[in-house]
N, C-alpha and C positions, 0 to 999 in steps of 0.2 A: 055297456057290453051286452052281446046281444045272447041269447040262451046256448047259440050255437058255439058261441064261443068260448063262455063260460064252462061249455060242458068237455068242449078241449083242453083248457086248461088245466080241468080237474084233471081228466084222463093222463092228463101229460103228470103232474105230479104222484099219480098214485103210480107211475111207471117210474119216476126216479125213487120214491118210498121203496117198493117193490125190491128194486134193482140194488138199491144201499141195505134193506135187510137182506138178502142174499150173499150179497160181496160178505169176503171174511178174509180173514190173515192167515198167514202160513210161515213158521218158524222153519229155518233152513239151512243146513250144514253142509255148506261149499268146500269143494277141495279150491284150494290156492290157486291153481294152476289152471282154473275155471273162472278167473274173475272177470276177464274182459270179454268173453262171451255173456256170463251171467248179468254185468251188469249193462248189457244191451237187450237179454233175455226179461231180465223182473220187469221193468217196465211195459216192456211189451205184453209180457202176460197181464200184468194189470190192467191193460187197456184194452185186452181180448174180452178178460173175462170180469174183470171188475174187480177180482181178490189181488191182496195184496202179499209180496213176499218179501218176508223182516231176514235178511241174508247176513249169513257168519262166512268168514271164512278160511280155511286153517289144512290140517292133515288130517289121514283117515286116521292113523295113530289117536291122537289126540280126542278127535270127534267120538272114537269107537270109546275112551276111557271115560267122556265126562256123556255121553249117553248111558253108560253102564251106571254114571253117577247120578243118574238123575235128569242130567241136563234137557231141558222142555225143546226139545225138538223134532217136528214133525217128518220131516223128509230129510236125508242125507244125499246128497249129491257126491259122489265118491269120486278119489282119484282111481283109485281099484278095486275089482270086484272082491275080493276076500273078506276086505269089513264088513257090507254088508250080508255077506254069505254068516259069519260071526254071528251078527246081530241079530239073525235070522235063528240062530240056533240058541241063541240065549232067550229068544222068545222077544226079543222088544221091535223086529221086523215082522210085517206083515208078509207069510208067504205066497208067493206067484204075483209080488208086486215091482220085483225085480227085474229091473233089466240094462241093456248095455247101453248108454247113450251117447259115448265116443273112443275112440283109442288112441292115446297121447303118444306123443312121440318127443325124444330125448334129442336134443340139439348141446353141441358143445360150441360157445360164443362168445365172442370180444365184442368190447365197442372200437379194438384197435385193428384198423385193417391190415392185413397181413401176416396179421398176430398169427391166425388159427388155420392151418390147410386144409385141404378139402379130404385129407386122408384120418386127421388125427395126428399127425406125427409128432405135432408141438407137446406131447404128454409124455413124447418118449426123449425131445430134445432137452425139455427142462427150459426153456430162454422165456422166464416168466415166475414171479416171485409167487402168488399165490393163483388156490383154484379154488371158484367156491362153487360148494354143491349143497341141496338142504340135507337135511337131518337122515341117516338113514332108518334111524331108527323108528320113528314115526312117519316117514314120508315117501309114498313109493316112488318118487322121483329121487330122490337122493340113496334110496336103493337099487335103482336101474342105473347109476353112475358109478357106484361101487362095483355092481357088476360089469360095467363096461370097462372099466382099471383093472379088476384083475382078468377078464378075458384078454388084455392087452398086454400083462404081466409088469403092469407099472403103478400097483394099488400099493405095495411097501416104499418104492421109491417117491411118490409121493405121499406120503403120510405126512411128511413136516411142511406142507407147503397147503394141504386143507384149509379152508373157511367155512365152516358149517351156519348158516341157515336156520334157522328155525322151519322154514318152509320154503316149498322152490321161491315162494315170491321173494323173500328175504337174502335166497340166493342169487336170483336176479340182479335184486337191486345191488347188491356187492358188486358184481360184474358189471350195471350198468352205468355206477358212479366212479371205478376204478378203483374200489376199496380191494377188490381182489383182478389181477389182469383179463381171467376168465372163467366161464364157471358153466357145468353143465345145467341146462335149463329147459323148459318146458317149450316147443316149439312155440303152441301159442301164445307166449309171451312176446316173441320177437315177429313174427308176422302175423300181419292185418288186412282183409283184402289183398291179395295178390302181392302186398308188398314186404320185404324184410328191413328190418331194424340195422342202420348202418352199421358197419363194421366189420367181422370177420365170423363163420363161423362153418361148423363140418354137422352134418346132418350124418348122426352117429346111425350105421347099418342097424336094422330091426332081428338081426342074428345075433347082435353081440348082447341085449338084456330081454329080458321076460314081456313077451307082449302086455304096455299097461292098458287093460281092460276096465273102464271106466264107468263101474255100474250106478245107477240111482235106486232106489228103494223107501217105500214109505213104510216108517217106522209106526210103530207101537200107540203112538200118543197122536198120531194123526188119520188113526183111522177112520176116524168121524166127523173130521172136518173137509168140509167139499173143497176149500180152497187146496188142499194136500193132495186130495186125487186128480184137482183139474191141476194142479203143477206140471206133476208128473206124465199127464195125457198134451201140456202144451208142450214138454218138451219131446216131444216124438212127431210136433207137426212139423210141417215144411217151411215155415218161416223162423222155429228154433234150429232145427236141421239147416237151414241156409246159413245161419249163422255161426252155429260148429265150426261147420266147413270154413268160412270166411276164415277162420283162426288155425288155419290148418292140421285141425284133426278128421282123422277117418271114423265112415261109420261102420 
């Protein structure tokens, strides 16, 4: 081996040493309703930046109670701005780290075609045994569906015909396996690129529930680690942002 080369090699290894002590982990509380973007986003950050991102993923309910408890998580990725606005007042958010990184939208869907009009009306016919929606209590998607029942004055008359969710995803999966006929659900769950998830379903107007504002924010326990800031700065580029969109949310 000749000097010239040898001294490439070194150079080359003290770039990957270098590069491996830099890289670092990043602990991450995903809204539900975030999974199929995120889990095209983590890897790609990884590969940007070299940090890795160890992803949960659940309601802001939830995430806001077991951060209040403890829970080691650096970034929250929210379905809605409120938790982190919360978190931020309890002190375990870092402020002006906040911000909007998409706006979900509320789809009411079958896998049965026909099932669902393009108006909503099937909520008001009733020709359908159950509806699953998640949790409203922890989940702002399954609180933008309550509000969509009684803007339409049919939230009493279905009360016995609910399936509740732990999370949109759980509500999802009820409607996508036929455990319940239909179930309000997070756009981006059912379209992917351009395309929609067979079946039937009514793309519920942005009048009838509270625009969900989808903030992210780095918490309390991640303010010193570089992989938490570089998260958060990958997701406002244009290759996370293409991705968003691909799942059809707005920005």
């Amino acid at each position: 081996m000749t000097t010239k080369t040898l001294f490439s090699s070194l150079l080359a290894c003290c770039v990957l040493l270098s590069t491996a002590a830099q890289a670092a982990e990043v602990s991450v509380a995903v809204a539900a309703n975030f999974t199929g973007p995120m889990e095209k986003i983590a890897p790609a950050f990884e590969k940007a930046t070299g940090h890795k991102a160890l992803v949960a993923y659940g309601t802001a309910g939830k995430f806001y109670a077991q951060i209040k408890n403890g829970a080691p998580f650096e970034v929250l990725v929210s379905s809605d701005d409120e938790t982190p606005i919360r978190l931020e007042k309890d002190g375990l958010a870092m402020p002006t780290s906040r911000f909007t990184y998409a706006i979900g939208k509320l789809v009411l869907w079958s896998t049965q075609p026909g099932l669902v009009d393009a108006k909503g009306e099937v909520l008001k016919g009733g020709n359908f045994r159950y509806l699953a929606i998640a949790n409203p209590k922890v989940a702002v998607y399954g609180a933008a569906a309550v509000e969509v029942m009684k803007q339409m004055g049919v939230d009493v008359a279905l009360q016995p015909r609910l399936v509740f969710g732990e999370n949109i995803t759980q509500a999802y999966q009820f409607a996508a396996t036929g455990n319940a006929d239909l179930g309000f659900v997070a756009l981006s769950q059912i379209y992917k690129d351009g395309q929609y998830a067979p079946g039937s379903r009514w793309m519920v107007p942005s009048n009838l529930y509270p625009q969900i504002r989808q903030d992210a924010v780095l918490l309390q326990r991640g303010k010193n680690n570089p992989a938490a800031t570089a998260l958060l700065e990958y997701l406002k580029t244009d290759a996370a942002k293409a991705v968003i969109r691909s799942h059809g949310y707005e920005l």
